[in-house]
Backbone as CSV, one residue per row, in Angstrom:
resi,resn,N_x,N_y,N_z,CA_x,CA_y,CA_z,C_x,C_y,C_z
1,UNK,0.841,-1.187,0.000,0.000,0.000,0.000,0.883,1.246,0.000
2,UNK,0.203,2.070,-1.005,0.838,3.676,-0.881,0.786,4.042,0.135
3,UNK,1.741,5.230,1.179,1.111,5.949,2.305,0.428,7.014,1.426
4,UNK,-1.228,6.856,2.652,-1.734,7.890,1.838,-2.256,9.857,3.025
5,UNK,-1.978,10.691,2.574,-2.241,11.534,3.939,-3.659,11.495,4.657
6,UNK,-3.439,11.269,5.705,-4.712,10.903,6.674,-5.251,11.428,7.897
7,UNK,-4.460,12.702,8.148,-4.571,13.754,9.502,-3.464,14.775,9.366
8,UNK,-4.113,15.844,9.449,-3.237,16.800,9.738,-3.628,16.780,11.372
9,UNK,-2.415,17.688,12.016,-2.502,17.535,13.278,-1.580,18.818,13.962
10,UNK,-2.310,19.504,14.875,-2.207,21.139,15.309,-1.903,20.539,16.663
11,UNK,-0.863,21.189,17.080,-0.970,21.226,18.810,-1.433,22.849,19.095
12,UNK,-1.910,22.209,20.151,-2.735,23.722,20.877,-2.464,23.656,21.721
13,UNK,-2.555,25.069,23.080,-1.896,24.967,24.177,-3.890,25.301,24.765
14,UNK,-4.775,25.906,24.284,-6.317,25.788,24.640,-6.898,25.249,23.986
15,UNK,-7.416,23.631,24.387,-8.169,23.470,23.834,-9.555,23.920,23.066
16,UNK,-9.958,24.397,24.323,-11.626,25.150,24.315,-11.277,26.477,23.193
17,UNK,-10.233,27.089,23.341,-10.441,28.261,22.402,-9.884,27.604,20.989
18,UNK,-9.433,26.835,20.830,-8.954,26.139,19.691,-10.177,25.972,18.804
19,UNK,-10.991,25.230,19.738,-12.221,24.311,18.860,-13.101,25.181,18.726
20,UNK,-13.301,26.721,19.334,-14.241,27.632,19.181,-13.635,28.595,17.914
21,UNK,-12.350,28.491,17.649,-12.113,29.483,16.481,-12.272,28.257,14.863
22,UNK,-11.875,26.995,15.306,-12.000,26.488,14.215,-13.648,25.561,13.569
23,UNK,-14.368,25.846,14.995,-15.638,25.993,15.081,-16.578,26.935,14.149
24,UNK,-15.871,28.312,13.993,-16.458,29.361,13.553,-15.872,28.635,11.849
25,UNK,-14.871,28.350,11.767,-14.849,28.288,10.545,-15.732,27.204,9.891
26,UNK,-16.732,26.313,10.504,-17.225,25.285,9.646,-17.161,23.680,10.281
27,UNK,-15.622,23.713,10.831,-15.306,21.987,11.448,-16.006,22.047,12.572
28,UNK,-16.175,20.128,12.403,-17.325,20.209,13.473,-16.124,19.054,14.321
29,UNK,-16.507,19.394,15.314,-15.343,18.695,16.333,-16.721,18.060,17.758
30,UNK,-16.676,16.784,18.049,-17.457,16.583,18.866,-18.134,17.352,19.912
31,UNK,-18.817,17.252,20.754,-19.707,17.707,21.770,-18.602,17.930,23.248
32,UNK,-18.129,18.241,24.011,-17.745,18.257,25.128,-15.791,18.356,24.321
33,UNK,-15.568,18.331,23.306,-14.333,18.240,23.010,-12.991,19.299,23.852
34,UNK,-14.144,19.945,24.583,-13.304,21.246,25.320,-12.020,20.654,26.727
35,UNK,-12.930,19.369,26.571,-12.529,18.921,27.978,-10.832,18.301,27.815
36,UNK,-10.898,17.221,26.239,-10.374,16.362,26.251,-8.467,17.187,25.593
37,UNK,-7.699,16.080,25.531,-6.469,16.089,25.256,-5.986,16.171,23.318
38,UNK,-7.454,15.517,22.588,-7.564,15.216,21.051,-8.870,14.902,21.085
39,UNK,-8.624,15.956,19.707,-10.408,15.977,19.239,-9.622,16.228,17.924
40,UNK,-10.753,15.507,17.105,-10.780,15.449,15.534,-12.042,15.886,14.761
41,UNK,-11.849,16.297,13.264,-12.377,17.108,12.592,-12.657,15.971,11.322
42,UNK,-13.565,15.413,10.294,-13.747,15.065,9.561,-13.571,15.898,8.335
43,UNK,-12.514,16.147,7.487,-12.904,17.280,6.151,-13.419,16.550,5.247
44,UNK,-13.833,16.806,4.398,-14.003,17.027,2.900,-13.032,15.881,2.331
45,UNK,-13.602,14.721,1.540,-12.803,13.621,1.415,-11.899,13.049,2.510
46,UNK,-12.476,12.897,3.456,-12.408,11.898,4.706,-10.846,12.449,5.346
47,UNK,-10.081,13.302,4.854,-8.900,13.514,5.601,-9.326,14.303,7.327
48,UNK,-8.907,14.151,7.836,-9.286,14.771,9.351,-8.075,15.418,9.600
49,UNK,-8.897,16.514,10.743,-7.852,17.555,11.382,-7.840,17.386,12.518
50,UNK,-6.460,17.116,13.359,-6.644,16.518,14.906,-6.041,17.606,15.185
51,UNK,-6.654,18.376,16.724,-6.005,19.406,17.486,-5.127,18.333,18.796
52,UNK,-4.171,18.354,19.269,-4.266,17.769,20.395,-2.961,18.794,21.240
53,UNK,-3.686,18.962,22.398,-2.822,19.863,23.575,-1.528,19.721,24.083
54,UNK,-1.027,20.801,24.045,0.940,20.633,24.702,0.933,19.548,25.088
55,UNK,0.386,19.410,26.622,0.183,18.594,28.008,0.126,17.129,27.025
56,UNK,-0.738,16.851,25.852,-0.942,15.220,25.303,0.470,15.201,24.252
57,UNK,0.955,15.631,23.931,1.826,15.387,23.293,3.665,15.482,24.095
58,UNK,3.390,16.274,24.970,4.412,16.197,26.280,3.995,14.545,27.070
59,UNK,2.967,14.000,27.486,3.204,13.174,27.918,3.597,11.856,26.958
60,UNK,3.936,11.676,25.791,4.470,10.597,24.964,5.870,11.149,24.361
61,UNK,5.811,12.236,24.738,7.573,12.452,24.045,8.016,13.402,25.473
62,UNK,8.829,12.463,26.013,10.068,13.333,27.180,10.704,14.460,26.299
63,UNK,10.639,15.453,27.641,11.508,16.339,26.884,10.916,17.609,26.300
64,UNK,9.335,16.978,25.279,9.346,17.995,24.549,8.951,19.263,24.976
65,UNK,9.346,20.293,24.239,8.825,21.555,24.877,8.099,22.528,23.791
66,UNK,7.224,23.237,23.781,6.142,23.884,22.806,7.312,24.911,22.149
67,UNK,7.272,25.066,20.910,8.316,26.217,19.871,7.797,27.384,20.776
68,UNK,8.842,27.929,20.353,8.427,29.476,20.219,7.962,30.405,19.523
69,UNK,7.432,31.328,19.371,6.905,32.202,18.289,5.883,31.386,17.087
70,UNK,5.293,32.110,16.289,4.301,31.540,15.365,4.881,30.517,14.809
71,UNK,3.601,29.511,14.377,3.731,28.574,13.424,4.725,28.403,12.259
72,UNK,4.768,27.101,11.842,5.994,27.288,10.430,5.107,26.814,9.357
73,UNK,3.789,26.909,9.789,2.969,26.154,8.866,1.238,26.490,8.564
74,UNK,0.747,27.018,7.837,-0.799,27.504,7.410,-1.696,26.667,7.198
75,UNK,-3.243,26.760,7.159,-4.103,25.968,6.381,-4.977,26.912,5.740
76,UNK,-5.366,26.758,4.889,-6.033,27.418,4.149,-7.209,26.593,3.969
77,UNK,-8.655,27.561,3.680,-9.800,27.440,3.862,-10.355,27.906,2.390
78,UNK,-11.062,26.922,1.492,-11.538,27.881,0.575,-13.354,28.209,0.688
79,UNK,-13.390,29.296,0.712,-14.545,30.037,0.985,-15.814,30.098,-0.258
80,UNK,-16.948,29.997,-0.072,-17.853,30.088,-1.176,-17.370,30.933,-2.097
81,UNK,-17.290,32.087,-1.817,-17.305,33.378,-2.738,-16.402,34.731,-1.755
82,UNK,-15.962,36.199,-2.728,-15.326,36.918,-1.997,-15.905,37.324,-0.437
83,UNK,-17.447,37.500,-0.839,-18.112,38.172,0.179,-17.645,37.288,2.084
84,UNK,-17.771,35.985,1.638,-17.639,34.906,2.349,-16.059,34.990,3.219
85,UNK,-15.201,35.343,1.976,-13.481,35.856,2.849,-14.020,36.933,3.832
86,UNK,-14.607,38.068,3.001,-14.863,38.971,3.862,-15.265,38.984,5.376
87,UNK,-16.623,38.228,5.492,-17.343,38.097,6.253,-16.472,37.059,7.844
88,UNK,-16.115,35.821,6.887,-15.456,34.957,8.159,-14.095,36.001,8.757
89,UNK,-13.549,36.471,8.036,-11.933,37.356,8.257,-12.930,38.175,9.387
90,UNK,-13.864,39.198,9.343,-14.488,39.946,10.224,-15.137,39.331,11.576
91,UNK,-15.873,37.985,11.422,-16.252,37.332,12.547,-15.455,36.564,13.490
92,UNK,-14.282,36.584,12.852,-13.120,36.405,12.979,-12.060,37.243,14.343
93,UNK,-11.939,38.276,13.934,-10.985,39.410,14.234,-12.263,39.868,15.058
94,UNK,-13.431,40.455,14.740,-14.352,40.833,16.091,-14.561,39.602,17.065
95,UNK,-14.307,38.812,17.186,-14.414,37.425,17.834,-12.701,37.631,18.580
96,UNK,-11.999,37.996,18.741,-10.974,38.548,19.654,-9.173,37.895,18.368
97,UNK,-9.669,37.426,17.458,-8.328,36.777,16.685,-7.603,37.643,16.223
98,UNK,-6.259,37.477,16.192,-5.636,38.323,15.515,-5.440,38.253,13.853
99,UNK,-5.727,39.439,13.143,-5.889,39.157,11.441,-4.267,39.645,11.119
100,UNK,-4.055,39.014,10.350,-2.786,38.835,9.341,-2.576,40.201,8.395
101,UNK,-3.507,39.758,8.261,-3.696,40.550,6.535,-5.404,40.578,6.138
102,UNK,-5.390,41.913,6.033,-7.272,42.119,6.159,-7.441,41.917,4.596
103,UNK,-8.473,41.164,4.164,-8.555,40.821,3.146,-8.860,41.370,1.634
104,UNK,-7.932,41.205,0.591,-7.511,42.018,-0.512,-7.800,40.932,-1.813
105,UNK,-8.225,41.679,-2.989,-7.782,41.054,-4.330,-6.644,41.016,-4.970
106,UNK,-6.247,39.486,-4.511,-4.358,39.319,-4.697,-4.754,39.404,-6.192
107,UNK,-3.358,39.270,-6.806,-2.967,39.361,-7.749,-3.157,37.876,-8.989
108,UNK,-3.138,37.293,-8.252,-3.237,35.827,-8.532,-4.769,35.038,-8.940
109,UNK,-5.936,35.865,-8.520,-7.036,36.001,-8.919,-8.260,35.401,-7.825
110,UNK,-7.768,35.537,-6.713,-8.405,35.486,-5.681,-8.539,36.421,-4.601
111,UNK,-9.832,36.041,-3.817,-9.754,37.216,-2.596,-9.264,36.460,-1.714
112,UNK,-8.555,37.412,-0.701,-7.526,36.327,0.197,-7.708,37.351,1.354
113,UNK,-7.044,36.680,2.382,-7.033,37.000,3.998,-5.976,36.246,4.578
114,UNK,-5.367,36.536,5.772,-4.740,35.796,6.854,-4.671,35.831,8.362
115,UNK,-5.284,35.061,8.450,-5.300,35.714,10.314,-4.132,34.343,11.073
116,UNK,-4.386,34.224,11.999,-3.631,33.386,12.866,-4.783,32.747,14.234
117,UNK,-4.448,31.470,14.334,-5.791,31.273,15.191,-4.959,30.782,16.409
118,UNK,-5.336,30.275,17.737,-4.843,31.078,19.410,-3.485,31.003,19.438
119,UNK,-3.197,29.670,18.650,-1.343,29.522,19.169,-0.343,30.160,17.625
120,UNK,-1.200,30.876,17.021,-0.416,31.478,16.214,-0.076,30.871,14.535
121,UNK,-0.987,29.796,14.653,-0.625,29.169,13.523,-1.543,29.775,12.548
122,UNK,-1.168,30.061,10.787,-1.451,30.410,9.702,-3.224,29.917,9.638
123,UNK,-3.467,30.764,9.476,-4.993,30.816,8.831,-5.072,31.195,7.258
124,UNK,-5.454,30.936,6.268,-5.985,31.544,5.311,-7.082,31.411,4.883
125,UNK,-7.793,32.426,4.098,-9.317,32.465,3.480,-9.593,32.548,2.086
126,UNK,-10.086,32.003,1.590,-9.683,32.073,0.099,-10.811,32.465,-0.744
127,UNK,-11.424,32.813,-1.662,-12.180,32.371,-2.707,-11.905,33.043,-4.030
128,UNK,-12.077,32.231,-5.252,-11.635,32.833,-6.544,-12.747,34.430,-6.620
129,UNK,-12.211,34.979,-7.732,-12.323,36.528,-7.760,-13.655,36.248,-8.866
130,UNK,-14.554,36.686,-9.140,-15.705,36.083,-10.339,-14.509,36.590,-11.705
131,UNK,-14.898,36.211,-12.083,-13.976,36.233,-14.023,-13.278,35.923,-13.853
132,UNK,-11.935,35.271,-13.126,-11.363,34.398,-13.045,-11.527,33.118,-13.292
C-alpha cells in the first residue's frame, strides 16, 4: 500500500479556544471536546484535522517543549465566494483573533485574507475573484 495523507494535526496549548475558532470556521469537532487532550475534525474527502494539547503530546515524548513564536505552517480554507473571505476574516478578528492581513484582491485572482488562530498558527481564506 501507498502511504496515503490521513490527519493533519495542530498542537494547541487551549483546547476550548482552539475548537471555538476552528468551530467558527465550519469543522465540526465533537460535543464536550473542550474537555479532552484530542479531538478530531472530519474534512471534505475523509482527511481529518486533529487538534491535540501541549500537556498530550508532552506526555508521549520526554523532553518535549512547545516552539516558540508563530507557526511554520498555514491551512487554508476555501470560501464560497469573496463576500464569504470577507465576512469569516471579520467574525473572525471581532471574535478577539488576531488578522494577518485584512482581506484584498491578490494578484493571482483570488480574494484572500490571513489571520492566525490562538497559538499562532497560519490561517488563510480564500475564494476565486468572479472572471477568473
Amino acid at each position: 500500500m501507498t502511504p496515503q495523507l490521513d490527519v493533519v494535526s495542530v498542537i494547541v496549548s487551549d483546547m476550548a479556544a482552539s475548537l471555538a475558532f476552528y468551530r467558527r470556521l465550519g469543522l465540526v469537532f465533537p460535543a464536550g471536546a473542550e474537555t479532552e487532550g484530542h479531538a478530531e475534525a472530519v474534512l471534505a474527502g475523509g482527511l481529518r484535522l486533529a487538534l491535540d494539547t501541549e500537556a498530550t503530546i508532552a506526555s508521549f515524548t520526554p523532553g518535549w517543549q512547545p516552539p516558540a513564536g508563530p507557526g511554520r505552517s498555514s491551512l487554508a480554507f476555501r470560501c464560497a465566494d469573496p463576500a464569504e473571505v470577507d465576512q469569516l476574516y471579520a467574525e473572525l478578528v471581532d471574535a478577539g483573533h488576531h488578522g494577518e492581513l485584512a482581506p484584498w484582491d491578490a494578484f493571482w485572482g483570488q480574494r484572500y485574507a490571513c489571520l492566525a488562530d490562538p497559538d499562532g498558527h497560519g490561517i488563510d481564506l480564500y475564494a476565486p475573484l468572479p472572471g477568473v
